[in-house]
N, C-alpha and C positions, 0 to 999 in steps of 0.2 A: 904597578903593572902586574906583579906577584900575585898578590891580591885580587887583582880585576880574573886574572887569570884560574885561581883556584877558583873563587866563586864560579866562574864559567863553569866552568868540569863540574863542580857540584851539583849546578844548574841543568846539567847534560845528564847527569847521573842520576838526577831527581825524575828527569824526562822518562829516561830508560826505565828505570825504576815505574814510573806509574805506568808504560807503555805494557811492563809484563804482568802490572796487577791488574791490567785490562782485561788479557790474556786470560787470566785465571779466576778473575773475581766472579763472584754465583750468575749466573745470566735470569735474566726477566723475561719471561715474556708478558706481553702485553693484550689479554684477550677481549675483544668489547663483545660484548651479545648487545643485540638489539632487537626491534620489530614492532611490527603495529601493532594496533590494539587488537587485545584479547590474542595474541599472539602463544603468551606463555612464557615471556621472558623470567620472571621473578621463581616460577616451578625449574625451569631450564636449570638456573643459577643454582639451584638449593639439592636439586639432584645429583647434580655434576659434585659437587665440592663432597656432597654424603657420599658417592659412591667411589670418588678420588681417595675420602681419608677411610675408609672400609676395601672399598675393592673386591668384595666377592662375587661383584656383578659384573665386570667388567672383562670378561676374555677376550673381545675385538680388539682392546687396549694392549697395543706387544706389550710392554714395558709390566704391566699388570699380570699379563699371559708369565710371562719369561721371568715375575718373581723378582724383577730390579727394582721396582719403588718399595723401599727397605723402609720408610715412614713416610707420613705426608701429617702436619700439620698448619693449623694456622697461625699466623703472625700479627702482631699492631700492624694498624692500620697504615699503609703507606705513604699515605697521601694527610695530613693534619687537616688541608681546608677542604674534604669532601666527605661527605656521610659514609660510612662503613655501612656496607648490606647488611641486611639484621638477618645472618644466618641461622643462628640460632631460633631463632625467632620465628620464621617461615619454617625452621625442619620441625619444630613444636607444634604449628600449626596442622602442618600432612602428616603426626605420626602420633598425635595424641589419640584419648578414646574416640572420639566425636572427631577426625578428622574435618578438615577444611581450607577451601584453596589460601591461599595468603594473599594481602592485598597486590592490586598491581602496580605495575614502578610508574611512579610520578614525578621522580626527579632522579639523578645521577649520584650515584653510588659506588662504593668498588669495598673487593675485599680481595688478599693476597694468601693465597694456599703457598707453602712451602714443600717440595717433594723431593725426596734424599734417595736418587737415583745410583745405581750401579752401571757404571757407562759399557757398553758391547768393544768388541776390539781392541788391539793388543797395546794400544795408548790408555786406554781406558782401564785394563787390568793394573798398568804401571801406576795409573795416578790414585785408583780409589774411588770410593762414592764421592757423589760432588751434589750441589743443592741447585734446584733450579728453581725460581720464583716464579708461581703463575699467580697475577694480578688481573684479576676479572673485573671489567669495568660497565656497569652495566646503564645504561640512557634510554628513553624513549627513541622509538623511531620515527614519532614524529617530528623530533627534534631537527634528525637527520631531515626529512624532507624540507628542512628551511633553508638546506644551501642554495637551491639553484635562487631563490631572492638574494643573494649575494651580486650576481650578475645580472638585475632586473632593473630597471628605473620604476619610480611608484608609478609611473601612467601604463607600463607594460606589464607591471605587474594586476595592475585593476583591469585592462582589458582583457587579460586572461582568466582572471577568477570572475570575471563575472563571464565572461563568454561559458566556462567550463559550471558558473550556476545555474546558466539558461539550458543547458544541456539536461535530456529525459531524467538522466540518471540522478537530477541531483535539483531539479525545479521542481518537486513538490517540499523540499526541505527548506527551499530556500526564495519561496514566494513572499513569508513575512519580510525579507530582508529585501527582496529585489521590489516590493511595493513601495519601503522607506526610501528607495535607494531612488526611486523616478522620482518623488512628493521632495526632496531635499536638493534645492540649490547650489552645486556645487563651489560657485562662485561670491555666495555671500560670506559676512566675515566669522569669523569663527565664534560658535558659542558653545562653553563646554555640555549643555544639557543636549544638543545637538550629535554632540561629537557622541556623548558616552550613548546613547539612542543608536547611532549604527554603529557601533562598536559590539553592544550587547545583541543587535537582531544577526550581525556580523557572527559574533562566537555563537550566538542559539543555531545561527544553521551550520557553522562546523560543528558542535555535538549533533545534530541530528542527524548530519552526514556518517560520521562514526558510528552512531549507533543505528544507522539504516544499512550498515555492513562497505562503505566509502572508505578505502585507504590513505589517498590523497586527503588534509585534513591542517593545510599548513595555513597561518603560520601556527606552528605546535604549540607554542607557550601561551597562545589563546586559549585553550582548552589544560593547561597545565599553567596556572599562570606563577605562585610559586609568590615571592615577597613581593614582584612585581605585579600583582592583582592592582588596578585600578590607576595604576603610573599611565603617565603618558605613551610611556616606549608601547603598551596595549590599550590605547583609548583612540584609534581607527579605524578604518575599513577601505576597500576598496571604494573608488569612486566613479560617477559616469565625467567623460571629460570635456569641461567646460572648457569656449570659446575665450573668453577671459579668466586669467587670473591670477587677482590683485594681491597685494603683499600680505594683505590679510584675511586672506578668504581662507574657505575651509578646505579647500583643495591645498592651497601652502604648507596648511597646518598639518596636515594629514601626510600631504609629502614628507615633511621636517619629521613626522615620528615615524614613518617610516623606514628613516634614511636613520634614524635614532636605535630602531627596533635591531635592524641587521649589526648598528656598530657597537649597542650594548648589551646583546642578547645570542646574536648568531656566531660573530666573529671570537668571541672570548671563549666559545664553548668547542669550536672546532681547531683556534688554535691552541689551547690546553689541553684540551681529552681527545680530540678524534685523533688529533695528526701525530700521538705519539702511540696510536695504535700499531700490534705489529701481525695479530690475526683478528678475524671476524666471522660473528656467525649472527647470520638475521634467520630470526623466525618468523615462520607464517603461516597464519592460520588460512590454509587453501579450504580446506572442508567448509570453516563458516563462511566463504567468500563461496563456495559453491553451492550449499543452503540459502545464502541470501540472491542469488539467480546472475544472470551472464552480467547485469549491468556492473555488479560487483565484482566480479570476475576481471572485467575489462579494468577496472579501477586499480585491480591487486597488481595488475601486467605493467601497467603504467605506473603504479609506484617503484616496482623492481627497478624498471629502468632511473628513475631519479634516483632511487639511492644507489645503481651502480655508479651515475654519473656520478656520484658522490665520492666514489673509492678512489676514481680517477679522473681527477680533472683534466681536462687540455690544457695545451699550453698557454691560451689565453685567460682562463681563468685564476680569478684573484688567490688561490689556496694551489695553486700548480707551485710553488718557489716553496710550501708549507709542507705536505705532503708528499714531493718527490713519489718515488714509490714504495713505500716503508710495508704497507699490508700486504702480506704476498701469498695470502689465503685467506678465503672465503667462503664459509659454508651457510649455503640456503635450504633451511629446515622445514619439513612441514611437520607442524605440530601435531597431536592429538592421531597419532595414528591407530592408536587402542581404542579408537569408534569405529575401527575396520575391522573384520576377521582379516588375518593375515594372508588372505588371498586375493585381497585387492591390496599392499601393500604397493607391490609395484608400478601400479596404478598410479598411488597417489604419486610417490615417487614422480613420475614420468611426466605427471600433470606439472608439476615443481618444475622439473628440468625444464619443461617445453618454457612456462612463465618466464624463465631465469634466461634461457638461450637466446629468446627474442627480447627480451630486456636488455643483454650483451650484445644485440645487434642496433638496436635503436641506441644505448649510451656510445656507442663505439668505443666497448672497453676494451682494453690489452692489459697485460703484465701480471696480474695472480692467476693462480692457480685455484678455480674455484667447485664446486661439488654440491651436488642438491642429494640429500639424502630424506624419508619420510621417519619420525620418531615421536616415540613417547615420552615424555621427560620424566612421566610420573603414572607408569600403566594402573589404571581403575576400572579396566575391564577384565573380563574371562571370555573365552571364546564358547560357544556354543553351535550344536548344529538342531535345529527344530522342525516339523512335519507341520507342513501348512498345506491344504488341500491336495497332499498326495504327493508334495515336491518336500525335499529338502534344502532348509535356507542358515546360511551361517548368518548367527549373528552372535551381537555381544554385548553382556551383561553386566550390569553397574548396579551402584547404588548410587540414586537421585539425593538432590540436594533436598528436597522437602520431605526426604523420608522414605523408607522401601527399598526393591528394586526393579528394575525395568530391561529387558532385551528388546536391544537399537538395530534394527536394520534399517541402515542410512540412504540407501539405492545401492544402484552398479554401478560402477564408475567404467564408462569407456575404456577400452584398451588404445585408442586413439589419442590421444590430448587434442587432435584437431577438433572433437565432434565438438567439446568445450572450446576451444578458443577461439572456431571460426562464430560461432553465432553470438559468443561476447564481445568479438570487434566487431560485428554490424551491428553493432547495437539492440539485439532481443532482448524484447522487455520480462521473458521466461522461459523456462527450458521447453524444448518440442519430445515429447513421449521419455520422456524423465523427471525426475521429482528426487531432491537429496535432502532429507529433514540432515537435524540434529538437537540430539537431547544431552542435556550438561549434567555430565556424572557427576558425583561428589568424589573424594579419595578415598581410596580404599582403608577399612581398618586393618592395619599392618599387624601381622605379631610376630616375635622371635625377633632379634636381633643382632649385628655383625655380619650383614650380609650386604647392607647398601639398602637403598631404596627400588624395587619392581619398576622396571626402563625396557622400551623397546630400541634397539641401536645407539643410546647413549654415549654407548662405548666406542661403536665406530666415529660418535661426531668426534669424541674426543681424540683417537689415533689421528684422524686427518686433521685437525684444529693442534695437534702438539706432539703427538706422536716424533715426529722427527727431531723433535726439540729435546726428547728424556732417552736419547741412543747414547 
């Protein structure tokens, strides 16, 4: 009994005991960046961490402002079974002689900055600096658009990808595949030379979609396929749906990797990485979605909304028991805002917000706290003002990637966001008395060093994304 009795207590004391090194032990946050293609995710990542372990660019940043981040360094990798960001690697790339962009992220990755914080308030004076770990996780966003197939059966799932292929926006991309798609019997048995045939006209018109400026683009590891290239879980497609079908037709088959694709492809990735996220920030390339005209426009609106629906599921979805509500901010970026003079800034801005608020209405999301702000991850412009027939026009000057340089005046961006959003939800196949090119700088050759990398608002993503996290 003596015995039984001390082991208890000890047992209790072990309890207490690890309850107060909860209390004290370093805190993590958890930041995932995201976003679709050409978005800017990998520039984002490699700016932020340069200008975190430097900081002379960062005044928006209180904690930077106020002189408390006493160090910031990096750490081994947190994680053993996932790729480490090649940071180094990407800030060699934007700061060599010859800069240049770094590849873009093709699979999932993280790296863990350490920051030795001097806490505000008279608890904070008692205790000392303390270390707070920021672990930036960084994934495709196409990835993210594969939840809502979690909640899809393959026959609603094919009635909708092909309804949304016959649609303007997206039937000249996807003509090869919806010609295979009437000539193949859905109901005969399966043969693989068949199967890999719409599989392959299947992913040529998601890349074509992507590269015709299409956000929507799922499923994403079709176009990323990663060790999984040529497995089953990606050797289908959508189908038309057959009156019959038998236990070995190709419509079974096609269900069965379907049903394959979600339980070894989608569900492993969002219950390991997404749901132990604890902030987010998606990026978006709004500028080339308004370059490539309203139909693209209308595609970027409707992606917002799925990956909101993604932040928060309802209650009847399969990741609601996963996710609870752990993310409890959200910042939505537009990228590249150094192809603006800074007097359309708030512009782009507004164009953001408008995307993002109607996207919050259509996911019917509740519970973060979320922010659209307009930034450059990595400014490779200068502002100019230049005499064109007797007017004065800002624009802004780079250096191109084939050499030289060029001053971009992109258009005018309405002060409205309605004048864009109303003619991208009816469907215009073009702007009316508008026209928004875009020309792809190169990075600027940087010189001097200890100051960070040249950012427009970097700083503010980062107060709102952690800020209240280094008080």
């Amino acid at each position: 009994m003596t015995g039984g009795f001390v082991r208890a207590t000890l047992e209790t004391v072990a309890d207490i005991g690890a309850d107060i090194g909860d209390v004290f032990r370093e805190p993590v946050v958890r930041l995932g960046v995201t976003g679709l293609s050409r978005a800017g995710k990998t520039v984002f990542i490699t700016s932020l961490v340069a200008n975190l372990l430097e900081r002379g660019r960062m005044p928006q940043l209180a904690a930077a402002a106020e002189n408390r981040i006493l160090a910031a360094y990096l750490q081994p990798q947190p994680d053993p079974t996932i790729p480490r960001f090649a940071f180094e690697d990407h800030l060699d790339a934007l700061t060599g002689p010859d800069p240049m962009w770094p590849e873009s992220t093709r699979s999932i990755s993280t790296l863990r900055l350490s920051l030795r914080v001097a806490p505000t308030g008279f608890v904070g004076g008692m205790v000392g600096p303390r270390v707070v770990h920021l672990d930036i996780v960084d994934y495709p966003g196409e990835w993210l658009l594969d939840l809502p197939l979690m909640n899809q059966s393959f026959e609603e799932w094919s009635t909708a990808a092909i309804a949304t292929a016959r649609a303007p926006a997206r039937s000249a991309q996807a003509e090869g595949w919806l010609a295979l798609l009437g000539a193949t019997d859905p109901a005969q048995p399966l043969g693989e030379p068949v199967a890999r045939g719409l599989a392959a006209a299947f992913t040529g018109y998601l890349a074509g979609s992507r590269k015709a400026g299409q956000s929507s683009v799922a499923p994403g590891r079709f176009l990323m396929p990663g060790d999984l290239e040529g497995s089953p879980a990606l050797t289908f497609s959508p189908l038309l749906g057959p009156e019959r079908r038998p236990s070995n037709s190709l419509w079974r088959a096609f269900e069965a990797r379907f049903e394959a694709y979600k339980r070894v492809v989608v569900a492993p990735f969002f219950r390991n990485h997404f749901a132990r996220l604890d902030r987010q920030v998606v990026l978006m390339d709004v500028l080339g979605a308004l370059a490539d005209g309203p139909r693209a426009v209308e595609d970027l609106r409707g992606a917002m909304a799925e990956i909101l629906a993604c932040f928060r599921p309802g209650s009847r979805s399969w990741l609601a028991p996963v996710l609870g509500r752990r993310i409890d901010r959200i910042l939505f970026a537009a990228t590249k805002a150094d192809y603006l003079h800074h007097s359309q800034h708030a512009r782009l801005a507004a164009i953001a917000e408008a995307l993002v608020r109607d996207a919050r209405a259509r996911a019917q999301f509740s519970g973060a706290t979320t922010s659209a702000l307009s930034i450059a991850s990595l400014r490779a412009t200068v502002e100019q003002t230049v005499n064109r027939d007797g007017r004065e026009i800002d624009v802004v000057r780079g250096r191109l990637d084939g050499g030289g340089e060029a001053a971009l005046y992109p258009g005018n961006l309405p002060e409205d966001p309605a004048t864009i959003l109303a003619p991208a939800r009816q469907g215009a196949g073009a702007w009316i008395d508008a026209a928004f090119r875009l020309t792809r700088f190169a990075p600027p050759v940087l010189g001097g060093a200890g100051e960070g990398l040249p950012h427009i608002r970097l700083d503010r993503a980062a107060e709102f994304l952690v800020g209240d996290r280094l008080k």
